[in-house]
GURO-586818 format. One record per atom (N, C-alpha, C, O): x, y, z; atom name; residue in three letters. Coordinates in steps of 0.001 Angstrom, whole numbers. Layout:
GURO-586818
+---------+---------+---------+------+------+
!      xx !      yy !      zz ! atom ! type !
+---------+---------+---------+------+------+
!       X !       Y !       Z !   CA !  ALA !
...
+---------+---------+---------+------+------+
end
This chain:
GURO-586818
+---------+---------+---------+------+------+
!      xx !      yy !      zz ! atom ! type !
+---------+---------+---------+------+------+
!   -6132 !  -21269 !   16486 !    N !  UNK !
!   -4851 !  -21711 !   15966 !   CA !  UNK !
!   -4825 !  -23228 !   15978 !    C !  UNK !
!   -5149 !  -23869 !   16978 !    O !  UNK !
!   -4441 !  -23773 !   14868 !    N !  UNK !
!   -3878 !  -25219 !   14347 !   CA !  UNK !
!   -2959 !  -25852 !   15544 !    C !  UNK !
!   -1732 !  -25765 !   15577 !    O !  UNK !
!   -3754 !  -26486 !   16495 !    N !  UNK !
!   -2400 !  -27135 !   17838 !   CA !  UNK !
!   -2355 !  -28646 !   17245 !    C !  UNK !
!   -3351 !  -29332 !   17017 !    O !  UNK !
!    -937 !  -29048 !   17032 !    N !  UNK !
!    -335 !  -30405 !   16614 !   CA !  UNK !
!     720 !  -31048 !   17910 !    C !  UNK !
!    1510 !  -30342 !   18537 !    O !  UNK !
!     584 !  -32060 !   18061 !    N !  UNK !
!    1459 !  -32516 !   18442 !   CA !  UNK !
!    2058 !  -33549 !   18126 !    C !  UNK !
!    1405 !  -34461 !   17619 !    O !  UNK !
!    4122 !  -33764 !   18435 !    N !  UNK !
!    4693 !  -34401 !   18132 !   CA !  UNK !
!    4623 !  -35665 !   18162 !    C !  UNK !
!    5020 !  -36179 !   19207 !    O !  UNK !
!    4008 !  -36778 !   16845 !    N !  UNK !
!    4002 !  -38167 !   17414 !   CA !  UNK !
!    5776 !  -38989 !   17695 !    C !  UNK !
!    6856 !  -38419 !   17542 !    O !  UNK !
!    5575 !  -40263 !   18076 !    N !  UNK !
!    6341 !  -40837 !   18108 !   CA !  UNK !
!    7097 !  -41213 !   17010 !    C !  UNK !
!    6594 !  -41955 !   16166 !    O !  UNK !
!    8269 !  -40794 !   16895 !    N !  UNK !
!    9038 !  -41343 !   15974 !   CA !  UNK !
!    8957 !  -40383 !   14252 !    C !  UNK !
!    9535 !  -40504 !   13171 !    O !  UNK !
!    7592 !  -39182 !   14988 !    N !  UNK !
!    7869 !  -38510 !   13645 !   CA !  UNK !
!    8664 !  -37162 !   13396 !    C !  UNK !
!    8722 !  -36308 !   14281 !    O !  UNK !
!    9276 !  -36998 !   12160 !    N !  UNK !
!    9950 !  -36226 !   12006 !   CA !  UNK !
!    9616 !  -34843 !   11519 !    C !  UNK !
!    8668 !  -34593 !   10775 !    O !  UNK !
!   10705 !  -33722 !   12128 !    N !  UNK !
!   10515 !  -32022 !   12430 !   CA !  UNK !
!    9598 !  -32019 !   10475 !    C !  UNK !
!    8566 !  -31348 !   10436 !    O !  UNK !
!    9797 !  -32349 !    9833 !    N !  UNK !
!    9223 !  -32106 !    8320 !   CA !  UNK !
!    7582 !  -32717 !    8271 !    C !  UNK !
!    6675 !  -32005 !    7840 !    O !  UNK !
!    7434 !  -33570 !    8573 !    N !  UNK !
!    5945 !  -34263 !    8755 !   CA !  UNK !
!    5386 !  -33617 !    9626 !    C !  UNK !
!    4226 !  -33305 !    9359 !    O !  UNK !
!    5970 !  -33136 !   11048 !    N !  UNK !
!    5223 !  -32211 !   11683 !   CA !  UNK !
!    4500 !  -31354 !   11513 !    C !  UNK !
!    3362 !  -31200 !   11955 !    O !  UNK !
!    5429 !  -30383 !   10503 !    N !  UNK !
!    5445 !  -28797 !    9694 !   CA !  UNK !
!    4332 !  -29294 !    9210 !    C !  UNK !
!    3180 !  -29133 !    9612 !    O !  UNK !
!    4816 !  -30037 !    8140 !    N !  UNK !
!    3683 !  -30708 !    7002 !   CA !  UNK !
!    2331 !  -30733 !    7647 !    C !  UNK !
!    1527 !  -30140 !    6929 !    O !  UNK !
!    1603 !  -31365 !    9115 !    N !  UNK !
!     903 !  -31520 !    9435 !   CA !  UNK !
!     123 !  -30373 !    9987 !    C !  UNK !
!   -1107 !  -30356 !    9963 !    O !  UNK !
!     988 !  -29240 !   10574 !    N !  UNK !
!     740 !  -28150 !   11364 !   CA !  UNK !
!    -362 !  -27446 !    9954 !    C !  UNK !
!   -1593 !  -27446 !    9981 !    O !  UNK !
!     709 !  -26779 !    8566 !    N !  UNK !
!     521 !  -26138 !    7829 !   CA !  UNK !
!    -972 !  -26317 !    7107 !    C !  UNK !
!   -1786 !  -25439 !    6823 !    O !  UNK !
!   -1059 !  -27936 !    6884 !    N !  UNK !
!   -2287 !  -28535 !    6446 !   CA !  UNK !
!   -3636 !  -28310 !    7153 !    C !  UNK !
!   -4682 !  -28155 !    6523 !    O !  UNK !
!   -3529 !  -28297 !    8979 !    N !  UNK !
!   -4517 !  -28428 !    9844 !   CA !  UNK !
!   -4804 !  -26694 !    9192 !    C !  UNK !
!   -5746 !  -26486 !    8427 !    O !  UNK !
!   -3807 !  -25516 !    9649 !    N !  UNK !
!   -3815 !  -24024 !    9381 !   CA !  UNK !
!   -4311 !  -24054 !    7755 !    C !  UNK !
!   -4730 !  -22908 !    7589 !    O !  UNK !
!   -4438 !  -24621 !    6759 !    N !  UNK !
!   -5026 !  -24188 !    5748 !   CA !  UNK !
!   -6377 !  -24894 !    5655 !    C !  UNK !
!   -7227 !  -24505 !    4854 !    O !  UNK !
!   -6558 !  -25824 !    6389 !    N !  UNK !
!   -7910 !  -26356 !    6487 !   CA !  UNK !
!   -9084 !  -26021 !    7263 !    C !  UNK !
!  -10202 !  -26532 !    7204 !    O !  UNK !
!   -8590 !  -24931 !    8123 !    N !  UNK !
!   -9241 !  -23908 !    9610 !   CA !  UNK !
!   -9950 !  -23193 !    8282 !    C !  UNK !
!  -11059 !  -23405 !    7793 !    O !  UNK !
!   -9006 !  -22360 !    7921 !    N !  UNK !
!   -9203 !  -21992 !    6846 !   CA !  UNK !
!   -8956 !  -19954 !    7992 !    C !  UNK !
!   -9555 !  -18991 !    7514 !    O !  UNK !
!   -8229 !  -19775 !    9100 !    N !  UNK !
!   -8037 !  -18532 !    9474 !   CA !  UNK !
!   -6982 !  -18100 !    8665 !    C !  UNK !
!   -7053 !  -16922 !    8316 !    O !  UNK !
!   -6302 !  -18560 !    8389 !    N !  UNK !
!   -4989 !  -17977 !    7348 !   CA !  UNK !
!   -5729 !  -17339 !    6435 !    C !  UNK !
!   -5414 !  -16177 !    6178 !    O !  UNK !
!   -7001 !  -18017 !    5665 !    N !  UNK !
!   -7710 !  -17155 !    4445 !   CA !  UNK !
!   -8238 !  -15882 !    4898 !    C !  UNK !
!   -8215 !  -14864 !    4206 !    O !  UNK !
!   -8873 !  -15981 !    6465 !    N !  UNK !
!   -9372 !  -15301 !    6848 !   CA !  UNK !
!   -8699 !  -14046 !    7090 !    C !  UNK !
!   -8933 !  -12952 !    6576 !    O !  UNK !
!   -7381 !  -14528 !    8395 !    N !  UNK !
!   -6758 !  -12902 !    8460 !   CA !  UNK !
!   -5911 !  -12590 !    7566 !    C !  UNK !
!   -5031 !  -11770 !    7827 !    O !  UNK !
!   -6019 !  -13261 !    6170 !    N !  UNK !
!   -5454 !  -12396 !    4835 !   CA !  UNK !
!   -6853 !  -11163 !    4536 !    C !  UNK !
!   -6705 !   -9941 !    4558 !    O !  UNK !
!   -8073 !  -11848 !    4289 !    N !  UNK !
!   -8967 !  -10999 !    4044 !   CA !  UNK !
!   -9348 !   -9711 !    4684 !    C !  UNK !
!   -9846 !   -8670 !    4256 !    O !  UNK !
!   -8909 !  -10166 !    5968 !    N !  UNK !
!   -9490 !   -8981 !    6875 !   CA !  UNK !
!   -8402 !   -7732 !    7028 !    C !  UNK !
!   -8576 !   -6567 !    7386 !    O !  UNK !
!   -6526 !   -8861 !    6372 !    N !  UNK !
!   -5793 !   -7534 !    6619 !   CA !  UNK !
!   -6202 !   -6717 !    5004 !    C !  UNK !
!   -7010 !   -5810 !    5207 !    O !  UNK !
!   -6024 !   -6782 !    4312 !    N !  UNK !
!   -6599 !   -5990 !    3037 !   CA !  UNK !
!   -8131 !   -5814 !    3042 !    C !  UNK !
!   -8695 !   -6049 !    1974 !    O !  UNK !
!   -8804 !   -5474 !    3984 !    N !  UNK !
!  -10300 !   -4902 !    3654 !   CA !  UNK !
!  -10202 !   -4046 !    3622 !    C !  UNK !
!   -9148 !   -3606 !    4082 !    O !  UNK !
!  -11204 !   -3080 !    3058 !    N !  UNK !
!  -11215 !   -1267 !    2527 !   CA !  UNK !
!  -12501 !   -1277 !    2802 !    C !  UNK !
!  -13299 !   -2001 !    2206 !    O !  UNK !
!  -12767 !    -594 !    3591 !    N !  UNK !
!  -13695 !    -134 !    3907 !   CA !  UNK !
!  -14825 !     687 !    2601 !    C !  UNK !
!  -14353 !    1732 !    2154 !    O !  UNK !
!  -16130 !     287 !    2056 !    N !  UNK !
!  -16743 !     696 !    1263 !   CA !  UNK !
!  -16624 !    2228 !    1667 !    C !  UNK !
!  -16554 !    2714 !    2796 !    O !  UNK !
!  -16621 !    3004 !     125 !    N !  UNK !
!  -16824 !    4461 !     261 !   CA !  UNK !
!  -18026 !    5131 !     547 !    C !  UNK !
!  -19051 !    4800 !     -48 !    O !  UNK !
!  -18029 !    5796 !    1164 !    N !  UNK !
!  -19958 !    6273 !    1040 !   CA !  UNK !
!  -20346 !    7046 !    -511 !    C !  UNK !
!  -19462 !    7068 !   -1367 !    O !  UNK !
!  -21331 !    7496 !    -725 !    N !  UNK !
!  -21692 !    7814 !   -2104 !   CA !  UNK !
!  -21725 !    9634 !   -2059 !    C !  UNK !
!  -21985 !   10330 !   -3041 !    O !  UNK !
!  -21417 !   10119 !    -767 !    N !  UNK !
!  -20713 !   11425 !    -960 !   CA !  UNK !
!  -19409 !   11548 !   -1192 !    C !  UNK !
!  -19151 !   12392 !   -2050 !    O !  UNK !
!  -18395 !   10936 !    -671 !    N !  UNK !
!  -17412 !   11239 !   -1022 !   CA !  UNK !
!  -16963 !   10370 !   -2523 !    C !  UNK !
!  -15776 !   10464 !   -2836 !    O !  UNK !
!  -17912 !    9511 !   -3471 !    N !  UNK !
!  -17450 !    9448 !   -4749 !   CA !  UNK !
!  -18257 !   10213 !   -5283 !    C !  UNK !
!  -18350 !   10107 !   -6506 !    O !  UNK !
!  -19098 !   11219 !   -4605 !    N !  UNK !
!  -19826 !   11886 !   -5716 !   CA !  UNK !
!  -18540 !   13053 !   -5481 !    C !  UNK !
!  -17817 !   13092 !   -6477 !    O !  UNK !
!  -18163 !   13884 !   -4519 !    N !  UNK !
!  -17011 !   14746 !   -4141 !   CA !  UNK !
!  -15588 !   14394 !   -4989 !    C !  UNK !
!  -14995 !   15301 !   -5572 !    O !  UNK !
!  -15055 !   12898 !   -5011 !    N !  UNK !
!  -14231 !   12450 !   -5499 !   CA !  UNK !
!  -14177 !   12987 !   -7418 !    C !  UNK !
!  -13324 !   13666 !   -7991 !    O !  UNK !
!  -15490 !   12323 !   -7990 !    N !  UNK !
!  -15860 !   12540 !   -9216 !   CA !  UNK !
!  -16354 !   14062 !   -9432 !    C !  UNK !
!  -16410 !   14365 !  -10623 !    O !  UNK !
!  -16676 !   14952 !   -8647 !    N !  UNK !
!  -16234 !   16286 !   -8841 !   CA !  UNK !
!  -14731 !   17137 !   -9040 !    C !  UNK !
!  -14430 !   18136 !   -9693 !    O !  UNK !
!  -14098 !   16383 !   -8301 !    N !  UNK !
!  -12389 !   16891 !   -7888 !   CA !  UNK !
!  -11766 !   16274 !   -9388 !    C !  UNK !
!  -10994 !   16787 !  -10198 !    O !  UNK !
!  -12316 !   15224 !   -9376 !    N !  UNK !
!  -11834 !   14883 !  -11026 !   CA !  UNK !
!  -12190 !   15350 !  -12082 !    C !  UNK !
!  -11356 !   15413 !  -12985 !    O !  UNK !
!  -13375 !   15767 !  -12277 !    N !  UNK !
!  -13644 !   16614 !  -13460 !   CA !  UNK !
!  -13100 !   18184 !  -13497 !    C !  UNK !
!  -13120 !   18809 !  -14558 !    O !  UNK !
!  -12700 !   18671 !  -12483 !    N !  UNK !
!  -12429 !   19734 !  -11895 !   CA !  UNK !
!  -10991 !   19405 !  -12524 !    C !  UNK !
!  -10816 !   19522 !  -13737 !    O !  UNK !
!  -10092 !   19038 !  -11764 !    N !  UNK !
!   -8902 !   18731 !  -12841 !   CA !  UNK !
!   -8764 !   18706 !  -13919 !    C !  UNK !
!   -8118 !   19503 !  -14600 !    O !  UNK !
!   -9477 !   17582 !  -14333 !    N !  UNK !
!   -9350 !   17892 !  -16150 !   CA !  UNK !
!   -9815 !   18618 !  -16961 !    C !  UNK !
!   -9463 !   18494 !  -18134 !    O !  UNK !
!  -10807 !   19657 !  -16559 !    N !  UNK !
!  -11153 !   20833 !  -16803 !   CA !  UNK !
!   -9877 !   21350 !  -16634 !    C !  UNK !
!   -9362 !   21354 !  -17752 !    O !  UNK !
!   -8894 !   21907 !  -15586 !    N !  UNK !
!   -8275 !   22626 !  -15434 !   CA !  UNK !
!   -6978 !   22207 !  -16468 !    C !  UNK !
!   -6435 !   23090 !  -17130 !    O !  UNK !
!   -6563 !   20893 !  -16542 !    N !  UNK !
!   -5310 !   20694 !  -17207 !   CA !  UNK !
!   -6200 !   20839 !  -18895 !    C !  UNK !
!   -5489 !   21383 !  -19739 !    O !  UNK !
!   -7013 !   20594 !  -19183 !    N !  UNK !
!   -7405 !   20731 !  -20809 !   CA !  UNK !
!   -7682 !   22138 !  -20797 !    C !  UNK !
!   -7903 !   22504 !  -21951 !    O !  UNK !
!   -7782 !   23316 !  -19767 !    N !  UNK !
!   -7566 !   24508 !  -20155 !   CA !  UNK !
!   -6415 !   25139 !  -20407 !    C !  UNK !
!   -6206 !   26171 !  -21044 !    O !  UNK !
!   -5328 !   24059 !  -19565 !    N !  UNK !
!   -3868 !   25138 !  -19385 !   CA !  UNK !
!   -3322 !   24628 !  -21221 !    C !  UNK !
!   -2722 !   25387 !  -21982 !    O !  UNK !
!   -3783 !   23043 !  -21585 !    N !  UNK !
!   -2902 !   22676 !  -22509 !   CA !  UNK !
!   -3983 !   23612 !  -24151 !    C !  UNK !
!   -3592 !   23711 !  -25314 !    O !  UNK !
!   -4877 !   23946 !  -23748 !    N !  UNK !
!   -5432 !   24757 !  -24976 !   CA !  UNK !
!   -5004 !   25783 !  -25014 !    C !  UNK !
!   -4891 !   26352 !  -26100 !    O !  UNK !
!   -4591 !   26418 !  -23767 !    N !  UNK !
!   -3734 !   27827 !  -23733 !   CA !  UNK !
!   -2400 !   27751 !  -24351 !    C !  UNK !
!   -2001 !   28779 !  -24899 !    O !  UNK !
!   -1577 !   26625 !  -24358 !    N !  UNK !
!    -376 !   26696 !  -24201 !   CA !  UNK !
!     579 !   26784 !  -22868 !    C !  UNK !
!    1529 !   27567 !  -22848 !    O !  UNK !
!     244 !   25864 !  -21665 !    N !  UNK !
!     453 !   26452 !  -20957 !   CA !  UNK !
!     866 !   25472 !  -20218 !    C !  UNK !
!    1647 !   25739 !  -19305 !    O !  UNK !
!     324 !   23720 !  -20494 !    N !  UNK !
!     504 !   23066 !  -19765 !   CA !  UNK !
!    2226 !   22151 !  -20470 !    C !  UNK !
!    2493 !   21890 !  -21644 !    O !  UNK !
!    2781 !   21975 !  -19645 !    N !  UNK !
!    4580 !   21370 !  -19727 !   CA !  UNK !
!    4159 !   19919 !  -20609 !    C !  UNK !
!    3676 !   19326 !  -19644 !    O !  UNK !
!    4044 !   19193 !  -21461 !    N !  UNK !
!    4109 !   18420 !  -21612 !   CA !  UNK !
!    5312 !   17193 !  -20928 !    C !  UNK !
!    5240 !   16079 !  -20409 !    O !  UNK !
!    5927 !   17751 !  -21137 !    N !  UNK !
!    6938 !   16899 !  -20312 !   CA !  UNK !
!    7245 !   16076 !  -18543 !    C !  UNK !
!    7864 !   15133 !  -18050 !    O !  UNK !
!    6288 !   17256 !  -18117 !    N !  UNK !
!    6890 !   16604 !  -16839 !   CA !  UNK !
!    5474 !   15584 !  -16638 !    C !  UNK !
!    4477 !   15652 !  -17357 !    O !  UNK !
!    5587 !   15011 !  -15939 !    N !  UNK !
!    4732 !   13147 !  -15876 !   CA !  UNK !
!    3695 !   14092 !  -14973 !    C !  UNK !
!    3964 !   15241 !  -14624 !    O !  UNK !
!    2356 !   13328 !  -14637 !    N !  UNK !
!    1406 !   13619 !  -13978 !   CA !  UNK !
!    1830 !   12580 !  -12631 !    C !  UNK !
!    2064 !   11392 !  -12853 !    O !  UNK !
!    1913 !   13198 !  -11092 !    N !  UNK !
!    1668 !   12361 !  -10296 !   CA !  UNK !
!     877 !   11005 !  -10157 !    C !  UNK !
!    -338 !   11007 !  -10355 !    O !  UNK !
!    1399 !   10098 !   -9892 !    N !  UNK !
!     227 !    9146 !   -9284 !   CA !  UNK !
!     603 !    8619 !   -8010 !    C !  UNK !
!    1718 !    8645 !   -7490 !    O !  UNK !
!    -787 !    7991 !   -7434 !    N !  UNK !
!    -700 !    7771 !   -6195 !   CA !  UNK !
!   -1380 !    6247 !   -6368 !    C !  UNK !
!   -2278 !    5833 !   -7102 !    O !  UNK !
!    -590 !    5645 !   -5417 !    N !  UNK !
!   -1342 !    4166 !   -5149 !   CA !  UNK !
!   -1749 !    4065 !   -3603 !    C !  UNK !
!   -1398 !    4817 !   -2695 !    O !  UNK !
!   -2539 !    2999 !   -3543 !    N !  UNK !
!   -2531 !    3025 !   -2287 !   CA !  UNK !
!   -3600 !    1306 !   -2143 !    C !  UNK !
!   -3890 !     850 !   -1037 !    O !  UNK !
+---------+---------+---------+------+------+
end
Protein backbone atom coordinates (compact mmCIF):
# COMPACT_ATOMS: atom_id res chain seq x y z
CA UNK A 1 0.00 0.00 0.00
CA UNK A 2 0.86 3.71 -1.18
CA UNK A 3 2.00 5.31 2.59
CA UNK A 4 2.03 9.35 2.20
CA UNK A 5 2.53 11.65 4.54
CA UNK A 6 1.16 15.02 5.46
CA UNK A 7 3.69 17.82 4.48
CA UNK A 8 3.76 21.12 5.97
CA UNK A 9 1.40 23.48 5.02
CA UNK A 10 -0.15 21.06 2.46
CA UNK A 11 -3.57 20.73 1.77
CA UNK A 12 -6.35 17.57 2.43
CA UNK A 13 -6.63 17.81 -1.86
CA UNK A 14 -2.79 17.63 -2.74
CA UNK A 15 -2.56 14.95 -0.28
CA UNK A 16 -5.37 12.76 -1.98
CA UNK A 17 -3.78 13.90 -5.17
CA UNK A 18 -0.47 12.48 -3.99
CA UNK A 19 -1.75 9.27 -2.22
CA UNK A 20 -3.89 8.29 -5.54
CA UNK A 21 -0.82 8.96 -7.92
CA UNK A 22 1.83 6.91 -5.63
CA UNK A 23 -1.46 3.86 -5.73
CA UNK A 24 -1.60 4.10 -9.55
CA UNK A 25 2.06 4.08 -9.99
CA UNK A 26 2.56 0.71 -7.58
CA UNK A 27 0.53 -0.22 -10.09
CA UNK A 28 -1.57 -2.92 -7.17
CA UNK A 29 -4.82 -1.22 -7.97
CA UNK A 30 -4.20 -2.76 -11.68
CA UNK A 31 -3.32 -5.69 -10.06
CA UNK A 32 -6.18 -6.52 -7.54
CA UNK A 33 -8.58 -5.42 -10.39
CA UNK A 34 -7.06 -8.32 -12.44
CA UNK A 35 -6.99 -10.84 -9.99
CA UNK A 36 -10.66 -9.90 -8.80
CA UNK A 37 -12.11 -10.81 -12.40
CA UNK A 38 -9.82 -13.87 -13.22
CA UNK A 39 -11.66 -17.06 -14.56
CA UNK A 40 -10.06 -19.64 -14.22
CA UNK A 41 -9.13 -21.43 -17.81
CA UNK A 42 -11.62 -24.28 -18.71
CA UNK A 43 -10.14 -27.65 -19.16
CA UNK A 44 -10.75 -29.17 -22.71
CA UNK A 45 -13.27 -31.77 -21.23
CA UNK A 46 -15.62 -29.78 -20.03
CA UNK A 47 -15.69 -27.56 -23.51
CA UNK A 48 -15.69 -30.63 -25.28
CA UNK A 49 -18.98 -31.70 -22.71
CA UNK A 50 -20.10 -28.02 -22.94
CA UNK A 51 -20.11 -28.20 -27.00
CA UNK A 52 -21.94 -31.50 -26.74
CA UNK A 53 -24.85 -30.06 -24.39
CA UNK A 54 -25.05 -27.46 -27.11
CA UNK A 55 -25.50 -29.33 -30.02
CA UNK A 56 -27.77 -31.50 -28.07
CA UNK A 57 -30.08 -28.53 -27.62
CA UNK A 58 -30.29 -27.39 -30.86
CA UNK A 59 -30.91 -30.62 -32.11
CA UNK A 60 -33.67 -30.76 -29.72
CA UNK A 61 -35.28 -27.18 -30.26
CA UNK A 62 -34.88 -27.59 -34.39
CA UNK A 63 -36.80 -30.86 -33.79
CA UNK A 64 -39.67 -29.48 -31.67
CA UNK A 65 -39.90 -26.29 -34.22
CA UNK A 66 -40.04 -28.83 -37.44
CA UNK A 67 -42.73 -30.63 -35.60
CA UNK A 68 -44.69 -27.76 -34.77
CA UNK A 69 -44.14 -27.80 -31.46
CA UNK A 70 -41.79 -25.31 -30.38
CA UNK A 71 -43.79 -21.70 -28.82
CA UNK A 72 -42.28 -19.18 -30.79
CA UNK A 73 -43.06 -16.67 -28.53
CA UNK A 74 -41.76 -17.21 -25.34
CA UNK A 75 -37.80 -15.83 -25.32
CA UNK A 76 -35.03 -18.47 -24.82
CA UNK A 77 -33.32 -18.10 -21.33
CA UNK A 78 -30.02 -16.54 -20.99
CA UNK A 79 -27.55 -16.61 -18.51
CA UNK A 80 -24.60 -14.30 -17.83
CA UNK A 81 -22.15 -14.66 -15.65
Amino acid sequence: MAEVKRRDGESFESLIRRFSRRTLQSGKLLQAKKIRFHRKPTSSLAKKESALRRNKMRGQREYLKRIGRLDETTERRRRYW
